[in-house]
N, C-alpha and C positions, 0 to 999 in steps of 0.2 A: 825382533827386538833382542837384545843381550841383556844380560842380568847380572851382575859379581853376589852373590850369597854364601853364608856361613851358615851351615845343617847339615843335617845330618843324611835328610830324605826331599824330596820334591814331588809334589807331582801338578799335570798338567794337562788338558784335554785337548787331542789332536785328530785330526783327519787322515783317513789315508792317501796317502804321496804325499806328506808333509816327513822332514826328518828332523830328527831330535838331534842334537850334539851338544857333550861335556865336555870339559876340561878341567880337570881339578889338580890345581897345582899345588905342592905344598909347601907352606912358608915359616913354618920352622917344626923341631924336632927331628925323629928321624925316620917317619913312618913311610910304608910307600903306597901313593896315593892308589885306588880304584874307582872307579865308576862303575855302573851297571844300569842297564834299564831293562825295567820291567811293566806289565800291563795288571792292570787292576781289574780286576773280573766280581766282583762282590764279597771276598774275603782277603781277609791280611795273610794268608797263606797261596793267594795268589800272586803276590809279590816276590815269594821266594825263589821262581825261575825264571832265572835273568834271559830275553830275549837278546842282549847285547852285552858286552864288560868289555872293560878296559884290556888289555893283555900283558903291559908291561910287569915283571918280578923285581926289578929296581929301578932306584930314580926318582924324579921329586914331581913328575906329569903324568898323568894317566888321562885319555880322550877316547872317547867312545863319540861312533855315528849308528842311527838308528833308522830307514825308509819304514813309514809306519803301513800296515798293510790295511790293519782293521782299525775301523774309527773306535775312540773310547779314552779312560784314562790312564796314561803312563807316569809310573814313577822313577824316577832319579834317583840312585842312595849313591853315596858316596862314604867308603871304608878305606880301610888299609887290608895289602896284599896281605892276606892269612893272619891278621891282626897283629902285623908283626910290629915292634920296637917300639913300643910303648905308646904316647901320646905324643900327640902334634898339631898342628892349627895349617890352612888351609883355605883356601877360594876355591870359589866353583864357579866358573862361566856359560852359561850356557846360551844356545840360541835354537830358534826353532823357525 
């Protein structure tokens, strides 16, 4: 299934051999988009190492793909590279 959303985070319960993919493009301002996924282990500080991110340092797309190894819940955040150029607005696609 594919989904267009506006947020900040996502998350979603998957299996292993199933893959995650973002796309988050951005639709105005001048930020540059990121994705990351990461897996939820029982605290908000397990969020904070991203198992996948996006790569690119400019540009208005960031995509990340994820083969999930271990079943459980993965989160989706979607930032700007190094919080850069202030504010901006944004979709996010994803599918699994």
């Amino acid at each position: 299934a594919e989904d267009l959303i506006n947020m900040k985070t996502g998350e979603v319960y998957m299996e292993a051999g199933e893959t995650i993919k973002a796309t988050m493009t951005r639709t105005s301002g001048a930020g540059t988009p990121r994705v990351t996924v990461s897996r939820y282990t029982g605290t908000a500080a397990s969020c904070n190492t991203a198992l996948a991110n996006s790569t690119q340092v400019t540009g208005t797309t960031a995509t990340v793909a994820y083969l999930v190894t271990t079943p459980g819940i993965y989160v989706i955040s979607a930032t700007s590279y190094l919080n850069n150029s202030g504010a901006f607005s944004y979709s996010l696609a994803t599918s699994y």
